[in-house]
N, C-alpha and C positions, 0 to 999 in steps of 0.2 A: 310312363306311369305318373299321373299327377299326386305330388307330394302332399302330404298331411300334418298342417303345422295346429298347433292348439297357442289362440289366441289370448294373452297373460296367460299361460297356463289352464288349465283346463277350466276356464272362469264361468261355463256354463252350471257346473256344479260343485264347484268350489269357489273361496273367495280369490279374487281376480289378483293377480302377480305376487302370489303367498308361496312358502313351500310347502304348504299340500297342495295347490294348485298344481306345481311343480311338480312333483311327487306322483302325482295321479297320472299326469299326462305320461312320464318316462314309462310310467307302469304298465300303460296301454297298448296291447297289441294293436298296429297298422298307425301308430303317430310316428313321424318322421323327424319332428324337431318343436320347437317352442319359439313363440316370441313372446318378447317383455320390453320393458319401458323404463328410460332412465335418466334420473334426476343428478344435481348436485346438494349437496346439505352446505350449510354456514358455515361449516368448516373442509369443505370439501371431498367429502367424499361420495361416490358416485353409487347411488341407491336405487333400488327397482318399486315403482309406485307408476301409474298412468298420468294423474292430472297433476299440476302445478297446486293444487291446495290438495289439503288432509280433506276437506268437509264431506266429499263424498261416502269414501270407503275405508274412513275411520269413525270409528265410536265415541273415542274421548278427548279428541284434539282438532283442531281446525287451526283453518291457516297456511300461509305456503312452504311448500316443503325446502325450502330455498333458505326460509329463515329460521329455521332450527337445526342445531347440530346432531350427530348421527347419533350421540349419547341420549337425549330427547327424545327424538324419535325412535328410540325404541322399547321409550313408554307407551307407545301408540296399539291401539288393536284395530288391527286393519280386517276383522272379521265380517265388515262387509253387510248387507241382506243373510250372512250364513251365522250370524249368532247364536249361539245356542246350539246350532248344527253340529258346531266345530272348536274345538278348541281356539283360544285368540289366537290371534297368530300376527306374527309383527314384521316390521321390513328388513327386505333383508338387502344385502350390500351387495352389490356385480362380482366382489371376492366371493362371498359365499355361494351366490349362483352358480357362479364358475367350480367351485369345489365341487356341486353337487352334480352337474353336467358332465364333467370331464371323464368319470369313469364308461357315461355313457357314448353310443354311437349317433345321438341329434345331434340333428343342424340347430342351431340357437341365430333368430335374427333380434339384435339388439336396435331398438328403436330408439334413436336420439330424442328427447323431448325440448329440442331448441326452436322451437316455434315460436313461443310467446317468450322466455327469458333466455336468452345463448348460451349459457353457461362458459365462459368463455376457457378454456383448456380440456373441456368435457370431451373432448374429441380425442386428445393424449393421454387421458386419465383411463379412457375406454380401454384405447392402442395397446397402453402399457400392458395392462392385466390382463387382454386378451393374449399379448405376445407369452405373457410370465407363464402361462397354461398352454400356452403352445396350441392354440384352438383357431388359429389366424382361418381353417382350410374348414372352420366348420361353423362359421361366425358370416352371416348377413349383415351387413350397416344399414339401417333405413332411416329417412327424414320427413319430414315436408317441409325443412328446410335444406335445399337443396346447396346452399353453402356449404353447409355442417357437413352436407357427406361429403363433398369435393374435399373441403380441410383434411376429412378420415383417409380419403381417397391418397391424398398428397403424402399422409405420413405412411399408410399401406398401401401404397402401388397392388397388391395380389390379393387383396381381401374384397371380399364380392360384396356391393351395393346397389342398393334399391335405392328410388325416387317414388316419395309416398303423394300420391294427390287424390284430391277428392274433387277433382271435375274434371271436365274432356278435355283433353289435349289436343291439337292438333299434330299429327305426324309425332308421334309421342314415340314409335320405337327410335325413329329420327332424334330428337332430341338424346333421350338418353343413351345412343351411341355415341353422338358425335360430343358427348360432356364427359365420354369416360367409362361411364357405367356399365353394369351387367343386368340390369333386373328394375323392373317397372313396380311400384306396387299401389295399385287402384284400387278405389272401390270397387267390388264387383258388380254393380251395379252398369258400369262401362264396358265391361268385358262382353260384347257383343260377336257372336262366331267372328264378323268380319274385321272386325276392327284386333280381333284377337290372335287373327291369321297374321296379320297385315304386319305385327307387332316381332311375333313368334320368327318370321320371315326375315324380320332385320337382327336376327339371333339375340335378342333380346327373352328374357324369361318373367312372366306375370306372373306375381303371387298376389295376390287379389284377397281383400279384407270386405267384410266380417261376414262369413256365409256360415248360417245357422238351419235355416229352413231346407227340410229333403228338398223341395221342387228347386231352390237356387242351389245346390249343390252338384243334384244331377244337372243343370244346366251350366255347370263353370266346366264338369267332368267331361260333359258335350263340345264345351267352345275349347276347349284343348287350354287350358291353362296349366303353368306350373305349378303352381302350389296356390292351395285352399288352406288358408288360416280363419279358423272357425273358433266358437266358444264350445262346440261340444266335437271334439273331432274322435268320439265315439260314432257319430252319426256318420261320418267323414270316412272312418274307419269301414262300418259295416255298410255301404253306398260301393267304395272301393274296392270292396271283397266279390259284389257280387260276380 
């Protein structure tokens, strides 16, 4: 059965990596887990936001989230397009996510954002807090820095990761075999029956980003993928059921 992840939280109708985003998604019959995105703050602590700057999906602050401490930032109202919608709602920390997860039965894939800045110990800061909740067996690592997972990889040998990319690969289940890995995570845009077989066949598992529209959903449903991380995985949901 392909699995139902709600992408930042259920960011189709809430604001994107918030805890009502959060919140909504647990709540949903037929969601199977959440992904989110994670930053370091100026004094180090490891916070859930997508982009390296506030400007997007903050109201009252801009700038990199890198150069503000976690005290700062959470003056921020990261309510998003959802203003007015929704109460503000602010960031919150991989500790509190993990509080709010843990009673639950999701999978949680934590996406590194060391793309553009490394965060350099971001990968043991993750480790540690994932270990201290004891969620090592329900925890994804993803990247599209492919460093960063091997590093995550090195300090948890048994914790399942993805390799995030947004173009074609060549012999792509190949690669992320032979580097370690469990889990490819493409646009679905690549996720073609054959190339999805080809993938699946080297035990390799696709979770495949960001499918929103019914027609590419039943089409990922079709090419046999593992997991659909969507923004509305209501539609995911009710697609899955029939």
């Amino acid at each position: 059965m392909v699995k139902n992840f709600a992408h930042r939280g259920f960011s189709g109708k809430y604001p994107e990596n918030t805890k009502i985003a959060f919140e909504k998604a647990i709540a949903l019959p037929g969601c199977d887990g959440i992904e989110n995105d994670v930053h370091l703050t100026k004094d180090g602590e490891v916070v859930i936001i997508h982009d390296e700057l506030l400007d997007r999906t903050c109201l009252n602050m801009t700038g990199f989230v890198k150069d503000y401490t976690l005290e700062e930032l959470r003056k921020a109202d990261l309510s998003y397009k959802f203003a007015g919608e929704v109460e503000p709602q602010h960031i919150m920390t991989l500790r509190e996510y993990l509080e709010l997860l843990k009673p639950t039965k999701l999978v949680t894939n934590i996406e590194l954002k060391t793309g553009i800045f490394e965060y350099p110990g971001i990968e043991k800061k993750v480790y540690d807090l994932i270990r201290e909740f004891d969620m090592v067996d329900r925890i994804i690592i993803s990247s599209f820095n492919h460093y960063s997972v091997k590093r995550m990889k090195e300090l948890c040998p048994e914790i399942r990761c993805g390799l995030l990319t947004d173009c074609w690969i060549l012999d792509a289940g190949k690669y992320v075999r032979e580097n370690g890995f469990e889990c490819y995570h493409p646009r679905f845009t690549n996720c073609t029956p054959e190339l999805t077989k080809e993938i699946r066949e080297k035990g390799v598992d696709i979770n495949c980003w960001t499918v929103n529209e019914e027609e590419d959903i039943r089409k990922m449903i079709e090419a046999g993928v593992t997991t659909i991380i969507g923004n509305f995985p209501d539609r995911v949901a009710a697609m899955l059921k029939e």
